[in-house]
PQR file with spaces between the fields and no chain letter, atoms N, CA, C, O and H, PARSE charges and radii, in Angstrom:
ATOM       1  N    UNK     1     103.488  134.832   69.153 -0.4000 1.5000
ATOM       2  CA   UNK     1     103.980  134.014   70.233 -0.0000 2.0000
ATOM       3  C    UNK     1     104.347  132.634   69.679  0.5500 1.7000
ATOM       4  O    UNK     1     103.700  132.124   68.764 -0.5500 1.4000
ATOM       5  N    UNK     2     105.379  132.054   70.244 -0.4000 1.5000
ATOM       6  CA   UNK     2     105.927  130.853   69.362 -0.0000 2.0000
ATOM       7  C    UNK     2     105.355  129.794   70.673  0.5500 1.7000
ATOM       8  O    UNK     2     105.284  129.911   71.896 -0.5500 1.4000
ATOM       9  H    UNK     2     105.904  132.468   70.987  0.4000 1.0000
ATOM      10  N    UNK     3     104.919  128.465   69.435 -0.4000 1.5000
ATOM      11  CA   UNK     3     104.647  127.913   70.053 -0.0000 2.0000
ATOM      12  C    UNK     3     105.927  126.719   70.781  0.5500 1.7000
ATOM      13  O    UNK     3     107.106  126.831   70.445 -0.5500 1.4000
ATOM      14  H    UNK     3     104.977  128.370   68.441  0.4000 1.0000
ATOM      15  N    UNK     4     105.469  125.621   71.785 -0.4000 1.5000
ATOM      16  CA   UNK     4     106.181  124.972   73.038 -0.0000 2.0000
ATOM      17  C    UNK     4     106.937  124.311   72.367  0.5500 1.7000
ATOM      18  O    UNK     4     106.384  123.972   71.321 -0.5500 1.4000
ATOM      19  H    UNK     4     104.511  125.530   72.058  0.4000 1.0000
ATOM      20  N    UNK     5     108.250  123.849   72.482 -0.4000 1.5000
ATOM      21  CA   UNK     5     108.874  123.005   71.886 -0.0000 2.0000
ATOM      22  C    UNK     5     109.227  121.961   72.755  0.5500 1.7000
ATOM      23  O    UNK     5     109.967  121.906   73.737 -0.5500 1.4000
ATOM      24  H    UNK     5     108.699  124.124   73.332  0.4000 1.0000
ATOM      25  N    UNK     6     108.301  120.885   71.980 -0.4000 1.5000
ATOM      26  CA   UNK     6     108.057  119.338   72.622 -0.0000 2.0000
ATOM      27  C    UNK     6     109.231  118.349   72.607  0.5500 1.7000
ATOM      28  O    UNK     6     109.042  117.345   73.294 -0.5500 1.4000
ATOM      29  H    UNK     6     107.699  120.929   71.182  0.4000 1.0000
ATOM      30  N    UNK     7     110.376  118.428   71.981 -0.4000 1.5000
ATOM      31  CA   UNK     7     111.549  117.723   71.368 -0.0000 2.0000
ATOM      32  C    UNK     7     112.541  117.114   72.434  0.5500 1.7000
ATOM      33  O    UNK     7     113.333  116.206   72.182 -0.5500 1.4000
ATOM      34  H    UNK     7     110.530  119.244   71.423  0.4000 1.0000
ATOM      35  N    UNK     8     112.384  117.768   73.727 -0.4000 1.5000
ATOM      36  CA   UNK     8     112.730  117.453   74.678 -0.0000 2.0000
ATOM      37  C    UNK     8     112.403  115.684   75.617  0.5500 1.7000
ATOM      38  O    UNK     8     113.029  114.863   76.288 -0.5500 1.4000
ATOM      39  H    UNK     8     111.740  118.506   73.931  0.4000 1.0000
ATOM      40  N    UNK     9     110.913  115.925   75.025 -0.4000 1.5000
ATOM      41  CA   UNK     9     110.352  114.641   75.421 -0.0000 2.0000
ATOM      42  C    UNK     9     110.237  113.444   74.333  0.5500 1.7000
ATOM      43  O    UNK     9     109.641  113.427   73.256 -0.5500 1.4000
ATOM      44  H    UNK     9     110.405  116.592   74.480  0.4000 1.0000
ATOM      45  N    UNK    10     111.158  112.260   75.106 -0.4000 1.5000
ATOM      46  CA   UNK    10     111.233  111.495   73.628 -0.0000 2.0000
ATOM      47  C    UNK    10     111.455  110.284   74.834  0.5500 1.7000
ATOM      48  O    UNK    10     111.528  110.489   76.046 -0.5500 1.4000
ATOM      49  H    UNK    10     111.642  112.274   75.981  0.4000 1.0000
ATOM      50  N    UNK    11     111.530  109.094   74.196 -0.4000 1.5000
ATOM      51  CA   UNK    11     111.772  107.933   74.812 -0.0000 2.0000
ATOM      52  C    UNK    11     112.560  107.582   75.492  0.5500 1.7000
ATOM      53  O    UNK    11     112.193  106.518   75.990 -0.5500 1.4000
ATOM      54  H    UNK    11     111.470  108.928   73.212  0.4000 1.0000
ATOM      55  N    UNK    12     113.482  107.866   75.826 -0.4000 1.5000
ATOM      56  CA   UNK    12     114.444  107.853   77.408 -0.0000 2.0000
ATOM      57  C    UNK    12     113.675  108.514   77.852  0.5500 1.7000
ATOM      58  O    UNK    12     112.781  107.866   78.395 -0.5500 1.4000
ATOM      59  H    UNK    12     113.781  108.731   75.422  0.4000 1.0000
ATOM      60  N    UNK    13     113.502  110.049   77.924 -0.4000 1.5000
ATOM      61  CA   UNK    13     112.832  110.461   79.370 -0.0000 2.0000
ATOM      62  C    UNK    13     111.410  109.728   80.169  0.5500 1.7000
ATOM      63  O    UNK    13     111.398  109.526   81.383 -0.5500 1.4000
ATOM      64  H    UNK    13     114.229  110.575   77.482  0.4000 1.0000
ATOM      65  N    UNK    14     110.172  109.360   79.194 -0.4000 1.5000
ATOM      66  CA   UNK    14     109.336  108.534   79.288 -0.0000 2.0000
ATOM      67  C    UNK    14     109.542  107.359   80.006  0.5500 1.7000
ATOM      68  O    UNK    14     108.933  107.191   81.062 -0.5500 1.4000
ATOM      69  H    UNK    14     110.182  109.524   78.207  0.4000 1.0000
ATOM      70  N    UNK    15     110.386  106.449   79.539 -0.4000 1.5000
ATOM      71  CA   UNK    15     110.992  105.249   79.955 -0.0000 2.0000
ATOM      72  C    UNK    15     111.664  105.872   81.861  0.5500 1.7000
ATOM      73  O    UNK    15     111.087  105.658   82.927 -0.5500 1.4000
ATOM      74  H    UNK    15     110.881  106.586   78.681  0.4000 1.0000
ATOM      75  N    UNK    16     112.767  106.501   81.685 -0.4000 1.5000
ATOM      76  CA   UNK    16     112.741  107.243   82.775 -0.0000 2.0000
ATOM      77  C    UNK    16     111.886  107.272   84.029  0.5500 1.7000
ATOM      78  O    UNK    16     111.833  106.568   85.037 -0.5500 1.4000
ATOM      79  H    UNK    16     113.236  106.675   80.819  0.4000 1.0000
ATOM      80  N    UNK    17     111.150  108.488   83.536 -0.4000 1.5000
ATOM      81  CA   UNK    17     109.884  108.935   84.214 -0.0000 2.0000
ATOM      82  C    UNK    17     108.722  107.510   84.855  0.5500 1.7000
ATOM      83  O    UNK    17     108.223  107.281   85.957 -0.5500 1.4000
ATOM      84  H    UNK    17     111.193  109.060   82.717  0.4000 1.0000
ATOM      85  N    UNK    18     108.669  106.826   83.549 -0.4000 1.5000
ATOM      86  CA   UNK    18     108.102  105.656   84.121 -0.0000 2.0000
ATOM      87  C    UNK    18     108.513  104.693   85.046  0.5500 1.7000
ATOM      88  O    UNK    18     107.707  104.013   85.681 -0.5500 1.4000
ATOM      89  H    UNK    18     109.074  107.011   82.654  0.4000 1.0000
ATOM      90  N    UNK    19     110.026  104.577   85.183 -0.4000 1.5000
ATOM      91  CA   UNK    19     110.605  103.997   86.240 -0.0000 2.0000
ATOM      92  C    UNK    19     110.798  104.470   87.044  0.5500 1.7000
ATOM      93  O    UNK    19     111.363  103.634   87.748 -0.5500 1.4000
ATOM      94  H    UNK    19     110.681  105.129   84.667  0.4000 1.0000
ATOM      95  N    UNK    20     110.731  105.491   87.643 -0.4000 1.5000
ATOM      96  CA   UNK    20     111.216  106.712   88.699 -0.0000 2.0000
ATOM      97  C    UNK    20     109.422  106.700   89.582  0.5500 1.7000
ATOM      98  O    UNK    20     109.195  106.749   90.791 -0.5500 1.4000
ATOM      99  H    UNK    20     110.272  106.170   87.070  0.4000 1.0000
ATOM     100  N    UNK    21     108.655  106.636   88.693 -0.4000 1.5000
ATOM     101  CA   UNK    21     107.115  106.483   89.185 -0.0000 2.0000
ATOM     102  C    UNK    21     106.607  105.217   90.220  0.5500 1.7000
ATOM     103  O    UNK    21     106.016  104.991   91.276 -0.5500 1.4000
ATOM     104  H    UNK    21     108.839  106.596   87.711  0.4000 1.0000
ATOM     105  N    UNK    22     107.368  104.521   88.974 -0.4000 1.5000
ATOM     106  CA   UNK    22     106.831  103.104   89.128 -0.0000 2.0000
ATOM     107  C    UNK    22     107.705  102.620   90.668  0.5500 1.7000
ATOM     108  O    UNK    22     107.031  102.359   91.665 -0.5500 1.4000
ATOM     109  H    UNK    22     107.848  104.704   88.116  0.4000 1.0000
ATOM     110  N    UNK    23     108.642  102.574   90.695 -0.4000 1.5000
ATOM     111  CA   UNK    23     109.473  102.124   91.551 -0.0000 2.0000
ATOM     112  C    UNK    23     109.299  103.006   92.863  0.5500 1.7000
ATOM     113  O    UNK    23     109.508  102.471   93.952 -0.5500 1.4000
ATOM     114  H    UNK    23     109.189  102.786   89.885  0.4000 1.0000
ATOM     115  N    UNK    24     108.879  104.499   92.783 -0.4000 1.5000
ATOM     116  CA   UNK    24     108.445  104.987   93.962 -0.0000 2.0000
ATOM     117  C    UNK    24     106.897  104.156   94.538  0.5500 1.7000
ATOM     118  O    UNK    24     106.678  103.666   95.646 -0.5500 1.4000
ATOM     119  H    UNK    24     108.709  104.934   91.899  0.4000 1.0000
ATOM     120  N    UNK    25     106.270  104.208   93.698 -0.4000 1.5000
ATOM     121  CA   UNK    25     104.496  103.398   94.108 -0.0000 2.0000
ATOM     122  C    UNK    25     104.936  101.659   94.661  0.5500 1.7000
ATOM     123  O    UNK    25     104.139  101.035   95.362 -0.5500 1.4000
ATOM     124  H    UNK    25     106.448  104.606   92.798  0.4000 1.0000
ATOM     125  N    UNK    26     106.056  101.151   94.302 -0.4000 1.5000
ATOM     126  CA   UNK    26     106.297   99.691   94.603 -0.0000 2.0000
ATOM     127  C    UNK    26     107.142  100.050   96.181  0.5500 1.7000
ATOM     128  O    UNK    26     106.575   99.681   97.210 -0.5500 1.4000
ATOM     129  H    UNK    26     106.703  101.659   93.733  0.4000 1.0000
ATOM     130  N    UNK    27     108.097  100.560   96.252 -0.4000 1.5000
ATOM     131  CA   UNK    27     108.276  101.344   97.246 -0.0000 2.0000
ATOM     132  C    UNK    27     107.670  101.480   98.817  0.5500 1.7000
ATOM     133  O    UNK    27     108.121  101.088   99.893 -0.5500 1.4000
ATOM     134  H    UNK    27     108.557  100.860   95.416  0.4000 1.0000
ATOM     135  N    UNK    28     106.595  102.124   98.501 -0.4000 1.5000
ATOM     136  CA   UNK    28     105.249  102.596   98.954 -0.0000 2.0000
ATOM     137  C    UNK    28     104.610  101.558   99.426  0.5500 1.7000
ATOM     138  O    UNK    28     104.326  101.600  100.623 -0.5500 1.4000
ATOM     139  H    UNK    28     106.229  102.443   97.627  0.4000 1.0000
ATOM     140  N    UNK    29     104.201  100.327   98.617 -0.4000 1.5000
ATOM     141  CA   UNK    29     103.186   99.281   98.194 -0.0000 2.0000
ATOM     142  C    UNK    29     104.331   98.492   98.998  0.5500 1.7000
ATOM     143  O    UNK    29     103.727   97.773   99.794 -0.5500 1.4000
ATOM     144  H    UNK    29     104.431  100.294   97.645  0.4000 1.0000
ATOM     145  N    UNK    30     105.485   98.336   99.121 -0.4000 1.5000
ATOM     146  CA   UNK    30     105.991   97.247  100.301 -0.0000 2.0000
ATOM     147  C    UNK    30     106.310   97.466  101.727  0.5500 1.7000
ATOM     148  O    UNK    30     106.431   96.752  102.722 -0.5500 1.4000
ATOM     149  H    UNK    30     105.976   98.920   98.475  0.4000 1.0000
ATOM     150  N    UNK    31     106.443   99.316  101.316 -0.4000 1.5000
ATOM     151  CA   UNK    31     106.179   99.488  103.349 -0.0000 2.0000
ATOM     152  C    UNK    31     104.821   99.707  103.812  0.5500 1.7000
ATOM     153  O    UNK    31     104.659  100.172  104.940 -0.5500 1.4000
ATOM     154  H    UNK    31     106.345   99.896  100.507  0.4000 1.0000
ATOM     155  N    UNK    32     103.740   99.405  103.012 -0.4000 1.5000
ATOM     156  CA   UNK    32     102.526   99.072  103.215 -0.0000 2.0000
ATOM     157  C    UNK    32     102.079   98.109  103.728  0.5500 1.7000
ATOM     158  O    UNK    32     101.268   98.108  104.654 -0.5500 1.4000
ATOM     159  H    UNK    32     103.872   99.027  102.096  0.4000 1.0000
ATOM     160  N    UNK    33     102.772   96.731  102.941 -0.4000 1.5000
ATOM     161  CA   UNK    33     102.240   95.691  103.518 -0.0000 2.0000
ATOM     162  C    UNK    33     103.571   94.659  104.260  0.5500 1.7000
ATOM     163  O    UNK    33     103.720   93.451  104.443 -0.5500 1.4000
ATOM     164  H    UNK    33     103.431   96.732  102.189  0.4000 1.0000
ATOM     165  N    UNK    34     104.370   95.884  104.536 -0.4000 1.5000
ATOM     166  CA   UNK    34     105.779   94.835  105.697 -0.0000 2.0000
ATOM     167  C    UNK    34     104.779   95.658  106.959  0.5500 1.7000
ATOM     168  O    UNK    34     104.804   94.893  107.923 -0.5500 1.4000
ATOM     169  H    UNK    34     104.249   96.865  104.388  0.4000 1.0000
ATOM     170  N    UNK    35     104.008   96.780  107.279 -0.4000 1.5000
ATOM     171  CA   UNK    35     103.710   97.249  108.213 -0.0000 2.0000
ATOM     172  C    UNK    35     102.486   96.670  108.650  0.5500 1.7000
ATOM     173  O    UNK    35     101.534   96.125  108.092 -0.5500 1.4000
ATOM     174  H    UNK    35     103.987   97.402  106.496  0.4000 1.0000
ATOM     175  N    UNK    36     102.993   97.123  110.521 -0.4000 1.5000
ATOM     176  CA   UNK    36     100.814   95.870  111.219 -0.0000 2.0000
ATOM     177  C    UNK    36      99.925   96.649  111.028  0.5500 1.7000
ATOM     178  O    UNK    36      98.955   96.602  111.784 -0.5500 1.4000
ATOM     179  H    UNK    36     103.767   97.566  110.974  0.4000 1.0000
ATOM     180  N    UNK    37      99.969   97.768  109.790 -0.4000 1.5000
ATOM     181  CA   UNK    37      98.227   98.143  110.097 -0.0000 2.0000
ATOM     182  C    UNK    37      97.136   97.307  109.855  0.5500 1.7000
ATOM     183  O    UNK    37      97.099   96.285  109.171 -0.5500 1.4000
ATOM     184  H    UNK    37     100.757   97.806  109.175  0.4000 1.0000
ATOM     185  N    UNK    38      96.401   97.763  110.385 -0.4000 1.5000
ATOM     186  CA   UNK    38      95.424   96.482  109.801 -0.0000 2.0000
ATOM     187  C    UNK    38      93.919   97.468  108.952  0.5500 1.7000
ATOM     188  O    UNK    38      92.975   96.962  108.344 -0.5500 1.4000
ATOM     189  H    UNK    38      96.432   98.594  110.941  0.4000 1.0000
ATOM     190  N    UNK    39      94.126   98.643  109.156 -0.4000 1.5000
ATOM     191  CA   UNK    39      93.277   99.779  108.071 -0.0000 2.0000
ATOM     192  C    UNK    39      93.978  100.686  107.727  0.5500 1.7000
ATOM     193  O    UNK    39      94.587  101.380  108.541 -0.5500 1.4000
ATOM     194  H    UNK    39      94.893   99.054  109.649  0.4000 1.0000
ATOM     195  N    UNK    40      94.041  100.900  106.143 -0.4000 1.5000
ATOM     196  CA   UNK    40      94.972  101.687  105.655 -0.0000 2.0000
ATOM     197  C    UNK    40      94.241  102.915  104.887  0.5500 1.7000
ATOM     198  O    UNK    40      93.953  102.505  103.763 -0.5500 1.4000
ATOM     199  H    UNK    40      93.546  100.337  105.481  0.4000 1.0000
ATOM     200  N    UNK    41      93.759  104.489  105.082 -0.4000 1.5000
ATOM     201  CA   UNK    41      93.175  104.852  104.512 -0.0000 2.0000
ATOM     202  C    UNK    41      94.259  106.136  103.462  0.5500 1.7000
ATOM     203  O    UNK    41      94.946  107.009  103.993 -0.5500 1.4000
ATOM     204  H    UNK    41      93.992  104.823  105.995  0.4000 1.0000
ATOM     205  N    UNK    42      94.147  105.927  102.005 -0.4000 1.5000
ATOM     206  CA   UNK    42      95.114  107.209  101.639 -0.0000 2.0000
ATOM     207  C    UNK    42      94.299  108.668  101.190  0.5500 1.7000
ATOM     208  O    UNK    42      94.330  109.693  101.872 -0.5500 1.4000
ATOM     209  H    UNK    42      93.589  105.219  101.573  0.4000 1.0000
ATOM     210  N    UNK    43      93.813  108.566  100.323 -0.4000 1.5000
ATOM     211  CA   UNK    43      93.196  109.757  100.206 -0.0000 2.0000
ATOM     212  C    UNK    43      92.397  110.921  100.471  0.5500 1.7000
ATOM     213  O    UNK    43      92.470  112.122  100.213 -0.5500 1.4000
ATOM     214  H    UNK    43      93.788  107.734   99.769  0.4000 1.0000
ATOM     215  N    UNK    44      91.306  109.856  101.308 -0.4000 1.5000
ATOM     216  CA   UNK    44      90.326  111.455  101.779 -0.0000 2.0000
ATOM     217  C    UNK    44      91.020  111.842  103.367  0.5500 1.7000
ATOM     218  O    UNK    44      90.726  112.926  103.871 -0.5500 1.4000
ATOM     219  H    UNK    44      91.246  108.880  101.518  0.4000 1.0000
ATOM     220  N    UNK    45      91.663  111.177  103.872 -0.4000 1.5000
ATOM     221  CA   UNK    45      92.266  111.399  105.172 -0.0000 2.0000
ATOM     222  C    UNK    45      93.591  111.813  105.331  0.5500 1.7000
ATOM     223  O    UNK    45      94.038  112.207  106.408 -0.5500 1.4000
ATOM     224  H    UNK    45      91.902  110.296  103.462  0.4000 1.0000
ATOM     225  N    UNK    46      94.352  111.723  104.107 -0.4000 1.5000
ATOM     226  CA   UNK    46      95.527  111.945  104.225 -0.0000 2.0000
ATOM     227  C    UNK    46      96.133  110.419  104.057  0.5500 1.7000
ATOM     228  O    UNK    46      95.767  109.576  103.237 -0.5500 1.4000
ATOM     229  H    UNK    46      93.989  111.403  103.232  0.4000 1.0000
ATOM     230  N    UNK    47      96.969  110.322  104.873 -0.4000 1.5000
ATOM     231  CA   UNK    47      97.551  108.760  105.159 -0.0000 2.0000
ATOM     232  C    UNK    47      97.051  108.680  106.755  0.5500 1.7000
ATOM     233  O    UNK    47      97.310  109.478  107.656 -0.5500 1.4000
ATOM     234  H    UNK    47      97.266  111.006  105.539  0.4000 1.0000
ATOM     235  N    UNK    48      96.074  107.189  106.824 -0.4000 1.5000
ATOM     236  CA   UNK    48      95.496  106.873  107.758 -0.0000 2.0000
ATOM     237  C    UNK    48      95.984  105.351  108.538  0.5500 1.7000
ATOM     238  O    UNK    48      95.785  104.345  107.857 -0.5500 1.4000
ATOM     239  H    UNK    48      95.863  106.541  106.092  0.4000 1.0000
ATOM     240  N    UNK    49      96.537  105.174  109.768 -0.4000 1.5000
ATOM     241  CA   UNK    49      96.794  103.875  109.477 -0.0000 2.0000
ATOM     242  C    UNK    49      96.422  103.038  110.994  0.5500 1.7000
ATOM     243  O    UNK    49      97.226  103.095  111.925 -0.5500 1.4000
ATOM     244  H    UNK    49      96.699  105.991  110.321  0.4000 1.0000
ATOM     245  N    UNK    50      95.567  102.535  111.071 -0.4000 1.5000
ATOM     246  CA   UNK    50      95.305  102.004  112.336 -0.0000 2.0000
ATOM     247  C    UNK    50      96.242  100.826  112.597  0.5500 1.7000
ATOM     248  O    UNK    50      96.127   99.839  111.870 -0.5500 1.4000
ATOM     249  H    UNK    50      94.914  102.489  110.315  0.4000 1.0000
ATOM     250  N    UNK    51      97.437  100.842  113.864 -0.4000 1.5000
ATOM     251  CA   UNK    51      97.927   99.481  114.239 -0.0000 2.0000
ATOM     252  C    UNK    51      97.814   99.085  115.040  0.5500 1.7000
ATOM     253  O    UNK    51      97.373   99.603  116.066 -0.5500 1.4000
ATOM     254  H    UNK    51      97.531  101.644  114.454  0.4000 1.0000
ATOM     255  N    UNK    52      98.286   97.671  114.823 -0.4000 1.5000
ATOM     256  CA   UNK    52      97.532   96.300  116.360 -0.0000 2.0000
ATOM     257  C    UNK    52      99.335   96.500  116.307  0.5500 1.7000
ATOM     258  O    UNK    52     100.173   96.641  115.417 -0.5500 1.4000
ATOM     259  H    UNK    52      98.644   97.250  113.989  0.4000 1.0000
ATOM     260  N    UNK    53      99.337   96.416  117.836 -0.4000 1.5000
ATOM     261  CA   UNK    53     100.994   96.426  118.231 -0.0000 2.0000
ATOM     262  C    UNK    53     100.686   94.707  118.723  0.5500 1.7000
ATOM     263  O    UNK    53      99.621   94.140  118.967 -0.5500 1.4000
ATOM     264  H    UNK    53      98.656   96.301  118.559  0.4000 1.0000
ATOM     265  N    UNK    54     101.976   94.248  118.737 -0.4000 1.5000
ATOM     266  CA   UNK    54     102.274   92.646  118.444 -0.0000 2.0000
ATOM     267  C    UNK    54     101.900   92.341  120.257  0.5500 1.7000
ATOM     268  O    UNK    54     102.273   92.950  121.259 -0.5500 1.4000
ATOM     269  H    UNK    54     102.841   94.708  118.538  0.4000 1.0000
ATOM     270  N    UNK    55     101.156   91.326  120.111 -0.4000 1.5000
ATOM     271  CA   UNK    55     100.586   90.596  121.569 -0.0000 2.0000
ATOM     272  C    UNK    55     102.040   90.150  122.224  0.5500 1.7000
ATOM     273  O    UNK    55     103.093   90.261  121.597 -0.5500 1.4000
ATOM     274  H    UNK    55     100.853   90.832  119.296  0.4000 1.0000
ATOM     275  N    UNK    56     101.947   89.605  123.637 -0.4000 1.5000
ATOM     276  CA   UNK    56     102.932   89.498  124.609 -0.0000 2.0000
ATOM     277  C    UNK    56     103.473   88.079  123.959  0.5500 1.7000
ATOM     278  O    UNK    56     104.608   87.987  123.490 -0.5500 1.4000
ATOM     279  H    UNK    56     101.091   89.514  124.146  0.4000 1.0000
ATOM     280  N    UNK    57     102.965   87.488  123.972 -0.4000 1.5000
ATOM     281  CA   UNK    57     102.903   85.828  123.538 -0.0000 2.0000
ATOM     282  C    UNK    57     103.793   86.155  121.858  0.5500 1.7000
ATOM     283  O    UNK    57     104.350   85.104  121.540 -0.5500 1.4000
ATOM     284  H    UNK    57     102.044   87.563  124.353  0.4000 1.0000
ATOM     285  N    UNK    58     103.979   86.987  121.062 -0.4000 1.5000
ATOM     286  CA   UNK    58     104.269   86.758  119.618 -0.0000 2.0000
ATOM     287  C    UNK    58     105.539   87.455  119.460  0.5500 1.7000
ATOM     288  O    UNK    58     106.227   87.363  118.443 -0.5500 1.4000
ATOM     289  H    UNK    58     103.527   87.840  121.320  0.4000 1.0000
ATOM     290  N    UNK    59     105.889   88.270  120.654 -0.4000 1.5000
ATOM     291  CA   UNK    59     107.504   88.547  121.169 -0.0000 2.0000
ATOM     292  C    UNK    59     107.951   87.425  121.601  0.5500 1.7000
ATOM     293  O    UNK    59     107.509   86.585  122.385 -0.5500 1.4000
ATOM     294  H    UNK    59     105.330   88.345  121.480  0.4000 1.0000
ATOM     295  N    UNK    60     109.398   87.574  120.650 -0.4000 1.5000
ATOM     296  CA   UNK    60     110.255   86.352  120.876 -0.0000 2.0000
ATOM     297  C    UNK    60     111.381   87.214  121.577  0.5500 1.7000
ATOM     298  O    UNK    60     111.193   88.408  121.343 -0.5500 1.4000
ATOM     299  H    UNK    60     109.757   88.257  120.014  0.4000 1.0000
ATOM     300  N    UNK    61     112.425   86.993  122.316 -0.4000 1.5000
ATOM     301  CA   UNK    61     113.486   87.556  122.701 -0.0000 2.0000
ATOM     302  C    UNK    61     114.608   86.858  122.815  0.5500 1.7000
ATOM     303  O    UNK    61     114.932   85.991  123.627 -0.5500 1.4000
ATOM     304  H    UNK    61     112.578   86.023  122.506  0.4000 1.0000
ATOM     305  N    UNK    62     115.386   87.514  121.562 -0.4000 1.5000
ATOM     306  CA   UNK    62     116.552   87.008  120.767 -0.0000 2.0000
ATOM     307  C    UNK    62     117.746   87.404  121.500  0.5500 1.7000
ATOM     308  O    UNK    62     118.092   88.572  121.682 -0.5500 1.4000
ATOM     309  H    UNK    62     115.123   88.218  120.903  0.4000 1.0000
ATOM     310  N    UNK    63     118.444   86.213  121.969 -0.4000 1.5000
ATOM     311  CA   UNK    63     119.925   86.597  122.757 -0.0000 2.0000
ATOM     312  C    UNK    63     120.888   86.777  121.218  0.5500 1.7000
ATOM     313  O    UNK    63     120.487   86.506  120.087 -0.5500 1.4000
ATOM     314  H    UNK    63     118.163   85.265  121.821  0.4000 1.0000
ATOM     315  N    UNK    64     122.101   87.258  121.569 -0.4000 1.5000
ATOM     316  CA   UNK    64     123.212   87.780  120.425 -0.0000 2.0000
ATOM     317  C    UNK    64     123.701   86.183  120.868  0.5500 1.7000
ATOM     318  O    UNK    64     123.560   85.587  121.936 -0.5500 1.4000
ATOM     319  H    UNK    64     122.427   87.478  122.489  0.4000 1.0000
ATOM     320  N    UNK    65     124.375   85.735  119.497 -0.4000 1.5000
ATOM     321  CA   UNK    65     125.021   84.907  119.643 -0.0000 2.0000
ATOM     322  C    UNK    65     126.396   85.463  119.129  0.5500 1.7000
ATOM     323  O    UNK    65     126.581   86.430  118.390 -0.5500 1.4000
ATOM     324  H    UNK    65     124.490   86.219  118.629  0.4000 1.0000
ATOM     325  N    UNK    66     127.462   84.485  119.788 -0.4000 1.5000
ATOM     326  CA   UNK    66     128.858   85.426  119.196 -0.0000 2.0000
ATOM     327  C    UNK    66     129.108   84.797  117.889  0.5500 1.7000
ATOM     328  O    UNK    66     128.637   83.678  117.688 -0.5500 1.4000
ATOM     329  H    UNK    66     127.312   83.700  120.389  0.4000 1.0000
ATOM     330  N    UNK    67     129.858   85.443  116.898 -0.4000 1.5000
ATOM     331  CA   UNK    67     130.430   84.767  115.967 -0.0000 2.0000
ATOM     332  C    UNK    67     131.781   84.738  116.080  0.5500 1.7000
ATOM     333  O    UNK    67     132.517   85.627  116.507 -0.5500 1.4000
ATOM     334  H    UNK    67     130.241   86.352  117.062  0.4000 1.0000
ATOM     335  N    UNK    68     132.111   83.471  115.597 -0.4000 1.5000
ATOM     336  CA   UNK    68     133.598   83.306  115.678 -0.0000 2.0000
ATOM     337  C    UNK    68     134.295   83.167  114.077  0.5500 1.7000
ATOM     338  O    UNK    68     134.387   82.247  113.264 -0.5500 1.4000
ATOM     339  H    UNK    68     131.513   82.749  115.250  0.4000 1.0000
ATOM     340  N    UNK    69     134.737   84.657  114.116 -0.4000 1.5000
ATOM     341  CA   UNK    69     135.443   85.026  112.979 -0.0000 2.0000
ATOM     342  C    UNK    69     137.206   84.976  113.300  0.5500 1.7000
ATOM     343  O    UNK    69     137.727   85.695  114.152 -0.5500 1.4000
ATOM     344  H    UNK    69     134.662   85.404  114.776  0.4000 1.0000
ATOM     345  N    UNK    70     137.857   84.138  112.575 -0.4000 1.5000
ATOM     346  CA   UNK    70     138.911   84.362  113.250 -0.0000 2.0000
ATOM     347  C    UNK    70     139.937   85.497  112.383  0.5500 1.7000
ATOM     348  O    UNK    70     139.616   85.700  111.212 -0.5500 1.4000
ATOM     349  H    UNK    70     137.434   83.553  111.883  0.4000 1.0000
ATOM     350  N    UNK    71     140.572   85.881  112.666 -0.4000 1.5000
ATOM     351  CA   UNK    71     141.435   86.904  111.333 -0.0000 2.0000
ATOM     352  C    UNK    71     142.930   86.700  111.467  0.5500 1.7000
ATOM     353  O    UNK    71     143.702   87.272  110.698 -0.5500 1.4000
ATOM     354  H    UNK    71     140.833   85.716  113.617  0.4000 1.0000
């Protein structure tokens, strides 16, 4: 039986792989903390996320303003 041929894996794919990782976990790690949970559990529960929905007082209500683009 012949053995695995490793030659495939060399420094681009690594480099690669490491950015493809990395950038998914940063990803992750900023819709983590743009979101109101305020307990975040990942592993033994799955994805766990308790949220405080925003008090009456911390709604602002934004009219459209027009823009005047002329063409």
């Amino acid at each position: 039986m012949s053995e695995f041929n490793w030659s495939w894996v060399n420094g681009t794919f690594i480099i690669t792989m490491t950015g493809i990782i990395g950038g998914g976990c940063g990803a992750c790690l900023a819709f983590l903390l743009k979101s109101r949970c305020s307990k975040i559990k990942l592993c033994c529960g799955g994805v766990d996320c308790v949220r405080e929905p925003l008090k009456e007082a911390e709604i602002q209500v934004m009219t459209p303003t027009p823009i005047d683009n002329p063409v």
